[in-house]
N, C-alpha and C positions, 0 to 999 in steps of 0.2 A: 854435843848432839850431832848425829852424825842420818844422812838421808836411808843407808842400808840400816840401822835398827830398827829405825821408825818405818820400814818395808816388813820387815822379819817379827817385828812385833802385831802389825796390822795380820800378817798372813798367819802368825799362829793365833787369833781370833782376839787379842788382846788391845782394850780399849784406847786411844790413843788420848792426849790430852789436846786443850787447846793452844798448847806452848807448840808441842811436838807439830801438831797439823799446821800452825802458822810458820814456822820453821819451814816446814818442805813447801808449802806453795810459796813461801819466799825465794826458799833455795830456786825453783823452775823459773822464778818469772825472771832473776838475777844471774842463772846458768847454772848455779852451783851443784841442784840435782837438772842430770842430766836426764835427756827423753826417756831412755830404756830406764832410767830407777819409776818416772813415772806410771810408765807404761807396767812395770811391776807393781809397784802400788796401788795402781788401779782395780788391776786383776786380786789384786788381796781383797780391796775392799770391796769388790763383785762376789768374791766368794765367802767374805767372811763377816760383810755386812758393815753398819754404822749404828750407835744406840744415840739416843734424841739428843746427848749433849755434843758427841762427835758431830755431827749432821751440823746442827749446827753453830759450831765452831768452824767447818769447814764453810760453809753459807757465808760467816761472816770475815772470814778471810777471804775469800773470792769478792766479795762487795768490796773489802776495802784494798785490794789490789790495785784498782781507778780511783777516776773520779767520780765525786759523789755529787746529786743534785739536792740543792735545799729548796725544798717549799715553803718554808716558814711563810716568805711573803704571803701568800692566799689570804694569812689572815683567821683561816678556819680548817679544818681535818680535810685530807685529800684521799681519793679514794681510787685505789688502781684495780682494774679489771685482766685478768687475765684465763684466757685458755690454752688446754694443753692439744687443741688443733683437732678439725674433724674436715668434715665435706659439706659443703655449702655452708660454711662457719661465720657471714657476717653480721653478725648480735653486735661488737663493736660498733659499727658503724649505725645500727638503730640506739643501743644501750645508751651509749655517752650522751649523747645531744636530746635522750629522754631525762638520766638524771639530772643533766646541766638547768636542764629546762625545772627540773622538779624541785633545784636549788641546793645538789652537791656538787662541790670541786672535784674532779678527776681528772686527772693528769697519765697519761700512758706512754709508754717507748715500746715501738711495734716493729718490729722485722718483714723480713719477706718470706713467703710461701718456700717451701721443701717439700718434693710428692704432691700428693693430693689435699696438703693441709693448705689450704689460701692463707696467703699474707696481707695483712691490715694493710702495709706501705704499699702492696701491689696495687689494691684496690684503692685507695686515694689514687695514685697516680692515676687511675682513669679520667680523674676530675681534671678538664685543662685548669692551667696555674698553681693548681694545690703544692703547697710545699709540704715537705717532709721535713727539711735540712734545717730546723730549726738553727740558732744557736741556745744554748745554754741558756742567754742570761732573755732568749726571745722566748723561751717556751717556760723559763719560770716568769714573766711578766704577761706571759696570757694566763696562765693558770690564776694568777692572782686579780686580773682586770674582767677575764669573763670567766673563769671556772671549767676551762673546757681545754685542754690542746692535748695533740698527738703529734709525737715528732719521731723519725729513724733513730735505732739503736746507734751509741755511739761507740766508735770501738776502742773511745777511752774509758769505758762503763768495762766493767769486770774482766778485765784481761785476761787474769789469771784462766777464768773460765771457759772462755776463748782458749786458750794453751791446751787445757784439758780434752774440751770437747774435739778439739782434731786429733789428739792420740784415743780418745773413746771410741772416736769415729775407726780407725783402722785396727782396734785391739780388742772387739766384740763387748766391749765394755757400756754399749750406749743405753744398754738396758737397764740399770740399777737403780732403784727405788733412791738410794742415799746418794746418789750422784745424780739423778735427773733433779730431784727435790732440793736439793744445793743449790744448784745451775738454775733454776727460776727463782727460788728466792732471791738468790744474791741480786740478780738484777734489778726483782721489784726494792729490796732494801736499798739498792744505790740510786734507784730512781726515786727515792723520796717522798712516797708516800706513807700515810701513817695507817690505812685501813688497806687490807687486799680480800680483794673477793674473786673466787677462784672457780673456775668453771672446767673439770676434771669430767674428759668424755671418757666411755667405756661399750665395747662393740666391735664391729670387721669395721667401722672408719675412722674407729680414734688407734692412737697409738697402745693404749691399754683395752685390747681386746676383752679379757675376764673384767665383772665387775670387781669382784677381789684384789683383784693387782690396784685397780681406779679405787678402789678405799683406802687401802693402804699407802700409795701416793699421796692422794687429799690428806689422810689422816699425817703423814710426815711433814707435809708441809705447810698443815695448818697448826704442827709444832714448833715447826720452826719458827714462824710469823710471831706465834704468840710468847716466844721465849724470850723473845725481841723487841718486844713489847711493842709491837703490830698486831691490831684487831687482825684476824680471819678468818673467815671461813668458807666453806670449802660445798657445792654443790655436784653431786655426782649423776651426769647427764645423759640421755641414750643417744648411743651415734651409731645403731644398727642400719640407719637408714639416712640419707643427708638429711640437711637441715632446711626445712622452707623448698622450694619449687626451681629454685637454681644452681648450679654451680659452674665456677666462673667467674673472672673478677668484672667486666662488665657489663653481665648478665646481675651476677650479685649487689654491684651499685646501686640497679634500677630497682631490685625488688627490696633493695633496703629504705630505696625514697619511697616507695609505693606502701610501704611496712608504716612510714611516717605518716602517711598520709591516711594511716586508716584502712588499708585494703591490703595486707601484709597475711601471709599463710598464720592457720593457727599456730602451729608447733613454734615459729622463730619469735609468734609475739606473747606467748605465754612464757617460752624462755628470757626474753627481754625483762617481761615483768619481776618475773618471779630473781634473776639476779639483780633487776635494779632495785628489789623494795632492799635486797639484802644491802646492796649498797648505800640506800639511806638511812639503813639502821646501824652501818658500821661509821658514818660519816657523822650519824648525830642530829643526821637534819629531822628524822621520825625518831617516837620510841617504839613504836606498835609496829608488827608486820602487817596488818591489815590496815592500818591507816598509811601504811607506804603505798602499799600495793593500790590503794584507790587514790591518792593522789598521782602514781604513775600513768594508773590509766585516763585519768582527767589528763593528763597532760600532751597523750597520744590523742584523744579523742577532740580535742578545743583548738589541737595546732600548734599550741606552744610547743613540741620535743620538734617539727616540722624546721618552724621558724629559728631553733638553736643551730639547725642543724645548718639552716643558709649561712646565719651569722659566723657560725665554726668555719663554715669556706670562706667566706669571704675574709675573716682572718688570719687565714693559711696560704693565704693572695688565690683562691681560683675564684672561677666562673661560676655564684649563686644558682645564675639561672638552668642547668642543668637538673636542679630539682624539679623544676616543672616543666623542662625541653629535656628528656633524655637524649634526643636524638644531636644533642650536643658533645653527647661523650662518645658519637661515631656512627658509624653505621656497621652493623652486625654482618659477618660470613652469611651464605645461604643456610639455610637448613634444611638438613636431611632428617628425616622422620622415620620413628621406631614405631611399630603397628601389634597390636596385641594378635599372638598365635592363636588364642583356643576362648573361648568365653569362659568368667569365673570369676573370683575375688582375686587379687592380689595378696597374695599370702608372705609376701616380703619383696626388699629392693635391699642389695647387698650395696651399703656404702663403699667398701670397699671395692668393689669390681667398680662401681658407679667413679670413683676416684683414681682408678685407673684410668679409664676410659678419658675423663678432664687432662690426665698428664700425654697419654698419645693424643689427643690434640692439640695440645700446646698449651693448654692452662696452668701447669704446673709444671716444677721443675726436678729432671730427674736427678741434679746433680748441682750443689752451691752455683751460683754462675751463671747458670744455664737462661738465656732471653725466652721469655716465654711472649704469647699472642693475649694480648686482655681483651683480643673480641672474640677470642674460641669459650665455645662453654656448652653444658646442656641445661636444658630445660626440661624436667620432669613433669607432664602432666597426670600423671597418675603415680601414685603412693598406697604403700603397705595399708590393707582394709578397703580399699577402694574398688567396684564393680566396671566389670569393663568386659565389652561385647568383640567377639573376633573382628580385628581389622579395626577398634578404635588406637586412635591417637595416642601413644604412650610416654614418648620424648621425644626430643629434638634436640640435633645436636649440629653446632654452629663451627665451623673451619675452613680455612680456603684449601684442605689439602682434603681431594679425596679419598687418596690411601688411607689419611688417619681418621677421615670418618666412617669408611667400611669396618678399618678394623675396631673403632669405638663402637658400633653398631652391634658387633660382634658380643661386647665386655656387655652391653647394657643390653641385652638380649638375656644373658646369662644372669641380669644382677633380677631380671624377675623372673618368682616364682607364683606359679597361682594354687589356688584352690577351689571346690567347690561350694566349700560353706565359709560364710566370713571368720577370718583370725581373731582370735585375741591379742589385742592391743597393746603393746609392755608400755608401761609411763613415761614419760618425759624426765620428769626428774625422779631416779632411783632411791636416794638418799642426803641427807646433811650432814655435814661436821662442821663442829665448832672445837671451842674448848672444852665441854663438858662433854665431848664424845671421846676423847683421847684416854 
């Protein structure tokens, strides 16, 4: 077997096996196929696609590239949450300490922010103490003692993928349905959980602009999951406009404690619900979607998701009381304020310009590496459908640099549109996939 036919076979459109695809990510991770066969390889399978057994086969050679985390301990079914990134995206940080509290295991490995997508590990780190750095055998002994941990990706978890994703990065290849769909399985499979519930945005702020691309994704890789014999499924979500009233990791902190507490925008807490009844139906703890969904909400509404959520920090060594002293996780830049041009309805808010506007201020990073500001961010006070008179209050936007807030003033200027008569509304959640959507 050799790395140029299993090139030459991929590019003339011909299905590869699982022998052959474990072959070549062995040969890359050992040297034996060098970058530029990669880098070919890639561009075959950008143009000539992957069918559900290739996919994953390639998934499950990337997971077992590393090492693998076992959950067994828990005890009972673990249930990992993931998105494929938007603007103002922290559900996470309300989601988990709701199921935890509602009485599913969930165990997660979160990265940091790229662009305007917020990263989970960014936003912990606002919490003083909070660890990330779990060990191994620290984050399967929480998972199993309280049901709850979040720990940084490790970069002994999928190597392979890692290898990949820096030649995708520089060979136009980052785009591909069977290759993005790969690269998130593989990691939820080597992070060990047995259910994954997927939260696939579609819009100008997710990465999958058309909903069609965002079905298509969900629908591959809630193949993959279940070929694998992992429950999933796959919710496909609007990210035309951010999510909830902030963006920013320590702006998003506080509107995800205030989200706990019961005063949370609607949009982030009907998202909340609606993925976590799904996670206690993939976990086993409900059978009915309507009995999830209302013991969720009992559990938002009585304090309990609240109180999960101290005990998760206090487990992760930080400072509790930041849930109810935000002004514990710092003090905020000034804010400069965005003022409505014309009276009208708000006829849309471009996430994407909106998510621009977060990275020239420092919330986001333009590039791997790059140190970001977790007290720059803005603050939306008015949203898509919303009535607003010339000269009200529209945003606010937090930096100590005021070049990068003219020119953010500039982006979110541009991200609203008005009207005369109110919009129609597009829904929060688009669609489902399961199994029986494939």
């Amino acid at each position: 077997m050799r790395a140029v036919d299993i090139i030459q076979k991929k590019r003339d459109g011909i299905s590869l096996s699982a022998e052959e695809i474990n072959f070549f990510i062995n040969g890359l991770q050992n040297g034996e196929t060098a970058d530029y066969q990669a880098a070919a390889w890639l561009m075959a399978v950008y143009f000539s696609g992957m069918d559900a057994a290739e996919t994953a086969a390639l998934t499950m050679a990337l997971a077992d590239s590393g090492e693998k985390i076992d959950l067994s301990a828990a005890g009972r079914k673990v249930v990992d949450k993931h998105s494929t990134g938007g603007v103002g995206d922290k559900t996470t940080l309300v989601l988990l300490p709701l199921v935890a509290a509602a009485g599913a295991a969930t165990a997660k490995l979160s990265g940091r922010g790229l662009g305007h997508t917020g990263g989970t590990i960014d936003k912990l780190s606002c919490i003083p103490g909070f660890r990330t750095d779990l060990s191994r055998e620290e984050f399967i002994n929480q998972v199993a003692e309280s049901g709850l941990a979040v720990m940084a990706q490790s970069p002994g978890l999928t190597p392979a993928d890692g290898m990949l994703y820096a030649l995708r990065d520089v060979t136009a290849t980052v785009d591909s349905i069977p290759l993005i769909a790969s690269s998130v399985m593989s990691k939820k499979i080597a992070s060990g959980a047995n259910a994954i519930v997927l939260d696939v945005k579609a819009g100008s702020g997710a990465f999958m602009k058309e909903r069609e691309n965002a079905v298509l994704l969900a629908k591959t890789m809630v193949a993959i999951g279940e070929s694998l014999n992992r429950r999933t499924i796959a919710l496909i979500t609007a990210m035309d406009q951010p999510l909830g009233h902030t963006v920013g990791n320590h702006l998003e902190v506080i509107e995800a404690f205030e989200t706990l507490k019961g005063q949370g925008p609607a949009d982030l807490v009907e998202l909340c619900l609606q993925l976590g009844a799904e996670m206690l139906l993939a976990a086993g703890v409900e059978r009915e979607y309507e009995a999830a969904y209302v013991r969720l909400s009992q559990k938002l509404s009585d304090g309990s998701a609240l109180e999960a959520m101290r005990q998760w920090i206090v487990r992760q060594g930080g400072d509790a009381g930041v849930v109810d002293e935000p002004q514990k996780l710092g003090v905020p830049h000034p804010a400069r304020e965005l003022l409505a041009s014309t009276d009208g309805y708000i006829l849309g808010l471009d996430a994407g310009m909106v998510g621009r506007a977060s990275v020239l201020l420092g919330a986001g990073r333009s590039k791997k590496g790059d140190e970001i500001d977790l007290m720059a961010g803005i603050r939306l006070n008015k949203k898509t459908g919303d009535m607003v008179r010339k000269g009200d209050l529209l945003a606010e936007v937090y930096t100590g640099s005021g070049e990068a807030a003219a020119g953010a003033l500039v982006y979110l200027a541009d991200a609203y549109t008005y009207s005369t008569v109110p919009p129609l509304l597009t829904p929060l959640i688009y669609e489902r996939v399961d199994r029986n959507s494939l």
